[in-house]
C-alpha positions as CSV (number, residue, x, y, z in Angstrom):
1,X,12.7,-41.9,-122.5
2,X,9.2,-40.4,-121.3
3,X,7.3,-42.6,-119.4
4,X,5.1,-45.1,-120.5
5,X,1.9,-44.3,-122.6
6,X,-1.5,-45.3,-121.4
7,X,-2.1,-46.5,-125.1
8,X,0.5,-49.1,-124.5
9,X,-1.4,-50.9,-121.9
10,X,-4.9,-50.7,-122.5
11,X,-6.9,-53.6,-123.0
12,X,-8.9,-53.3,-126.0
13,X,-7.1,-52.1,-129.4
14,X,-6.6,-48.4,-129.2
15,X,-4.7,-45.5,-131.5
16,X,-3.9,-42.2,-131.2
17,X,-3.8,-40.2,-134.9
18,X,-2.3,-37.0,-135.8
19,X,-4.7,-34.4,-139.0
20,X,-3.4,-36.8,-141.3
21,X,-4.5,-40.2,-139.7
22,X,-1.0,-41.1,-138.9
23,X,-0.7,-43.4,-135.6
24,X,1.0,-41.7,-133.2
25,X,0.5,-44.2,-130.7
26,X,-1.3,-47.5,-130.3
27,X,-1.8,-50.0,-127.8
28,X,0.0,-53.3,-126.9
29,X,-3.5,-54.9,-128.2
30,X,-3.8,-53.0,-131.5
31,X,-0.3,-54.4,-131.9
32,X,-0.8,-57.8,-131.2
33,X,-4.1,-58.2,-133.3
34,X,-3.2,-55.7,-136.0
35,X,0.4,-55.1,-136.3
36,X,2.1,-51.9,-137.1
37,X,1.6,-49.4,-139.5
38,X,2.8,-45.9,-140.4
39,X,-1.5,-44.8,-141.6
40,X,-4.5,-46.0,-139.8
41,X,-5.9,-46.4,-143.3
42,X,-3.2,-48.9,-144.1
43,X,-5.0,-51.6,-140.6
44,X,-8.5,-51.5,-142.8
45,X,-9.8,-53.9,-145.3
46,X,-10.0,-51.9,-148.5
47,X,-13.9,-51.6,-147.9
48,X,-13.5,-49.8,-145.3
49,X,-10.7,-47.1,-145.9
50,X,-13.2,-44.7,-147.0
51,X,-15.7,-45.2,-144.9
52,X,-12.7,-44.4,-142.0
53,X,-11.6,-41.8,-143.7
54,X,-14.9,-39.1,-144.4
55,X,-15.6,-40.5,-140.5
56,X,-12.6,-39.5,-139.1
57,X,-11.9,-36.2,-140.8
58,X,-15.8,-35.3,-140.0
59,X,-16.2,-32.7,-137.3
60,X,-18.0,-34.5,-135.4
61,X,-18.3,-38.1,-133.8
62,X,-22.0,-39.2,-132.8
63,X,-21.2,-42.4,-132.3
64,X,-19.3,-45.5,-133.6
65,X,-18.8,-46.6,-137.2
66,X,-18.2,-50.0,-138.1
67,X,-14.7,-50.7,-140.1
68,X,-12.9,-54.3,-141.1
69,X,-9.8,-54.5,-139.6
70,X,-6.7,-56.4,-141.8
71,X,-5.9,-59.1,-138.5
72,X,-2.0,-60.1,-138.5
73,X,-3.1,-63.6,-139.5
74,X,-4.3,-62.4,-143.0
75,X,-8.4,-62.3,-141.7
76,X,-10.8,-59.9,-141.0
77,X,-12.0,-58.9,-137.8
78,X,-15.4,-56.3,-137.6
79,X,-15.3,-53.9,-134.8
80,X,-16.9,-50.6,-133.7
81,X,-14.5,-47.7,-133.7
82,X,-15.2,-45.1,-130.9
83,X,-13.4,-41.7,-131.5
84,X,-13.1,-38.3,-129.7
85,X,-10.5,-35.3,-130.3
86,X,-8.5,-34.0,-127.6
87,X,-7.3,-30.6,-126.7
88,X,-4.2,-31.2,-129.1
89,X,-6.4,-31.5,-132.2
90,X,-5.4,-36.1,-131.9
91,X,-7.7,-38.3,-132.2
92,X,-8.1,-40.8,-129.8
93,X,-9.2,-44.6,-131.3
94,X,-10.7,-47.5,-129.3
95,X,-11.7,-50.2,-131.6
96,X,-14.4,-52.6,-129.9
97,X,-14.5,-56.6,-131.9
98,X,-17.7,-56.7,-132.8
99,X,-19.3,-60.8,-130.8
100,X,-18.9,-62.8,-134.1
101,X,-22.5,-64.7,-132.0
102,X,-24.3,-61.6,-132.6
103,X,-24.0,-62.1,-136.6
104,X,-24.6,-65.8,-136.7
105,X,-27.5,-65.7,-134.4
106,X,-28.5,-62.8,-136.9
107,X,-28.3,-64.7,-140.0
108,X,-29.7,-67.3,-138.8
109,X,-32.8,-65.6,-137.8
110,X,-32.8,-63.8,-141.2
111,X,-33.0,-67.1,-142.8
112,X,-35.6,-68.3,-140.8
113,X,-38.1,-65.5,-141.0
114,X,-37.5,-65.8,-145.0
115,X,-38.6,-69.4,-144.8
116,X,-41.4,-68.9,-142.5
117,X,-42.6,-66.4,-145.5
118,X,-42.6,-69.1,-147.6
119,X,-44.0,-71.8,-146.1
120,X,-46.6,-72.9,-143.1
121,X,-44.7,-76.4,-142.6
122,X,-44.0,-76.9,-139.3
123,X,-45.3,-72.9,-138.4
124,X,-45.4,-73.5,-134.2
125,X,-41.9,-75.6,-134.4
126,X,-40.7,-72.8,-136.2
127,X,-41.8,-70.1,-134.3
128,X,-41.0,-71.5,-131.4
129,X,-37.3,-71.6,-132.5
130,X,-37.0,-67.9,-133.9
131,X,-38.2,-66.7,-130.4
132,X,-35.7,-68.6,-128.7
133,X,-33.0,-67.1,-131.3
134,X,-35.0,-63.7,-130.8
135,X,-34.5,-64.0,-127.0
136,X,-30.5,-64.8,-127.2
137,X,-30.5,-61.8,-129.7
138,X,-31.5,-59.6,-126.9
139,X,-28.4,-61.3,-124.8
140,X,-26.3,-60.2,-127.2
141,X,-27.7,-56.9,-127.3
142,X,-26.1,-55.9,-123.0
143,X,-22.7,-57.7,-123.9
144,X,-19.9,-57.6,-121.0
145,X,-16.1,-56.9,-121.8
146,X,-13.7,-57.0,-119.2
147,X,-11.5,-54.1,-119.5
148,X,-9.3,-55.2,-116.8
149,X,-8.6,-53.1,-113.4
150,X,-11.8,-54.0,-112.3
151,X,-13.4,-52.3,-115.2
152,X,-16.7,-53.8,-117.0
153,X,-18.3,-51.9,-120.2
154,X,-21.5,-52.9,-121.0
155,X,-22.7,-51.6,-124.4
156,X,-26.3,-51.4,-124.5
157,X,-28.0,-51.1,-128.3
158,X,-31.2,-50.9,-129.7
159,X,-34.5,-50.2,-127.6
160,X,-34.2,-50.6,-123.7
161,X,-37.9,-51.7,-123.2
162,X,-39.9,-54.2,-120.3
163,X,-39.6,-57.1,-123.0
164,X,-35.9,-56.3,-123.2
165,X,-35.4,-56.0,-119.4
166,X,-36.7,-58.7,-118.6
167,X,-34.2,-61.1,-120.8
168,X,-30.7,-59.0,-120.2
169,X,-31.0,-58.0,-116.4
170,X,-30.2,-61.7,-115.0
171,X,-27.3,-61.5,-117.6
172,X,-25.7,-58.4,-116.7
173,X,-26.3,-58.7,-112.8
174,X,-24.2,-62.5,-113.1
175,X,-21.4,-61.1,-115.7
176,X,-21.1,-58.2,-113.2
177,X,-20.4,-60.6,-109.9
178,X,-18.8,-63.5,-111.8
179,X,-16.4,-61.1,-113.2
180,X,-15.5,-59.2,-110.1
181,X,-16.0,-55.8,-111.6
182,X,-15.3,-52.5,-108.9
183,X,-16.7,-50.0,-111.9
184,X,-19.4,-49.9,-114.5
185,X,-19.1,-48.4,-117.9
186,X,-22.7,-48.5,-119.3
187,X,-21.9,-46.9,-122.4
188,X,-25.5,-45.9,-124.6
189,X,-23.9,-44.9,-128.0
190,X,-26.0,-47.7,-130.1
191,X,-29.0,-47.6,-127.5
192,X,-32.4,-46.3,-129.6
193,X,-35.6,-45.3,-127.0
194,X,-35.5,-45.4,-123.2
195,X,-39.4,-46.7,-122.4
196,X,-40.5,-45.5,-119.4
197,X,-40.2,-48.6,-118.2
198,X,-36.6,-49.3,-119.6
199,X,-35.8,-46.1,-117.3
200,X,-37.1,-47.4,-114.3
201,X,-34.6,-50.2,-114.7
202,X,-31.7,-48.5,-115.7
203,X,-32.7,-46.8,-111.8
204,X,-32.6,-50.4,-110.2
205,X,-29.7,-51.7,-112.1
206,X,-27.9,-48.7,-110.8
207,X,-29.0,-49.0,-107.1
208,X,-28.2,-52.2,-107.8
209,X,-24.5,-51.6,-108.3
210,X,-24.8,-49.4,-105.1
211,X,-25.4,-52.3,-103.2
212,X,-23.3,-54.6,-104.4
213,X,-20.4,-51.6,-104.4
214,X,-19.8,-51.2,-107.9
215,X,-19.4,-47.8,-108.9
216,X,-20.9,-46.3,-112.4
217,X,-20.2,-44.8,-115.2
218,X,-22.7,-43.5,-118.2
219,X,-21.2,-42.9,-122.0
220,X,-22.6,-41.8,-125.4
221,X,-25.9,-40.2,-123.9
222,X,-27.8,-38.6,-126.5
223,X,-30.0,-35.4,-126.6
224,X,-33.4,-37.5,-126.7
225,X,-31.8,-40.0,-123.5
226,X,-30.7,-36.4,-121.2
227,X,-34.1,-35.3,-120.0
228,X,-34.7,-39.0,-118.3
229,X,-31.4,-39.4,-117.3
230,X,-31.5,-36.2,-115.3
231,X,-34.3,-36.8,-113.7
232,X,-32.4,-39.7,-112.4
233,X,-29.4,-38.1,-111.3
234,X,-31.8,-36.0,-108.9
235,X,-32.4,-38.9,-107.3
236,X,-28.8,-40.8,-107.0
237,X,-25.5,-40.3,-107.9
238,X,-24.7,-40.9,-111.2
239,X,-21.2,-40.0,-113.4
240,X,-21.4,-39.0,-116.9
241,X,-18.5,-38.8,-119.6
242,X,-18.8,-37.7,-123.2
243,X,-17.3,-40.6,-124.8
244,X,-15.7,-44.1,-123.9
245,X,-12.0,-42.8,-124.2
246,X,-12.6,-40.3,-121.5
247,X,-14.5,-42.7,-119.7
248,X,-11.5,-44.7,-118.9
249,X,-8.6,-43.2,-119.3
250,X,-4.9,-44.8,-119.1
251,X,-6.9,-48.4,-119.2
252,X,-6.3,-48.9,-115.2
């Protein structure tokens, strides 16, 4: 036998295909979530094999795409599937479970902007409530997974503005310490504008990291994030990787 494969061990669900989206190899927690299966298609919810399929066999991967995964327990689970193509013409797979507080904090605010289009009863109470549920939106928006190894990837999406800032950087800073990470994946795949402002923290939050001795890593930087982010990297070090695969490879 060859030794191990790093797909076996990594943390988050994770496939290797071959041209014809056959899994090669998958990880102990695609396995345990999932199951087995000779086609990738074959782990989707029938909504979603197409979808898969024209993303995968596209040439290119700009960032995730959101597929229902067939759980072992005959549910659903929604995650973000990340995928790059290595040197051998594979495709690498990590599927990401999407917060299920995210979407019910979501509906819920759906439903109460359509009621406060219908009505003034109660307006301040009302208001009052959707910017709390506004405010633990923008939580959700920097969640922390623990990749284990003292590994932390914080996804960052929509705008990074000074409204923004100021909700998620007590969030992140206490995840970050309470959860004993060594290195930081800030990966900006689903991350929209960088303000000025939103720069500027990005710059604290990573001397931040210094200080506490945390090193970083940056992911899924697009063309309109590069010219900020190098002007950053002029003034402290800063590590990029083209994708979250390569970012962390062999999950230790």
């Amino acid at each position: 036998m060859t030794s191990k494969s790093p797909f076996e061990s990594w943390p988050l669900p994770a496939y290797q295909l071959n041209r014809k989206l056959e899994v090669v190899e998958s990880s102990e927690a695609a396995n345990a979530i999932f199951g087995k299966a000779g086609s990738f298609l074959e782990l989707l919810d029938e909504g979603s094999e197409a979808k898969a399929k024209k993303f995968l066999q596209g040439s290119r991967f700009s960032g995730p795409v959101e597929l229902n995964f067939k759980r072992r327990d005959g549910n659903t689970m929604l995650c973000d599937l990340h995928c790059n193509q290595d040197s051998d013409f594979m495709l690498n797979l990590i599927a990401v479970p999407k917060d299920d507080n995210v979407s019910k904090v979501a509906g819920q605010l759906a439903s109460m902007r359509s009621r406060l289009n219908d009505t003034n009863y109660d307006l301040l109470l009302e208001k009052e409530r959707t910017d709390k549920l506004l405010q633990r939106v923008s939580e959700l928006s920097a969640p922390t997974i623990d990749l284990g190894g003292g590994h932390l990837l914080i996804p960052l999406f929509g705008d990074l503005d000074s409204a923004k800032i100021e909700t998620i950087r007590d969030h992140i800073l206490n995840d970050v310490y309470e959860k004993k990470a060594e290195t930081v994946l800030l990966d900006l795949t689903a991350m929209d504008k960088i303000s000025p402002e939103g720069m500027d923290y990005l710059r604290s939050l990573l001397q931040t990291f210094k200080i506490m001795g945390i090193d970083n890593i940056i992911t899924g930087v697009k063309p309109e994030h590069a010219k900020g982010l190098h002007a950053l990297k002029a003034t402290m070090e800063m590590r990029f990787e083209a994708s979250l695969a390569k970012s962390y490879p062999g999950g230790a």
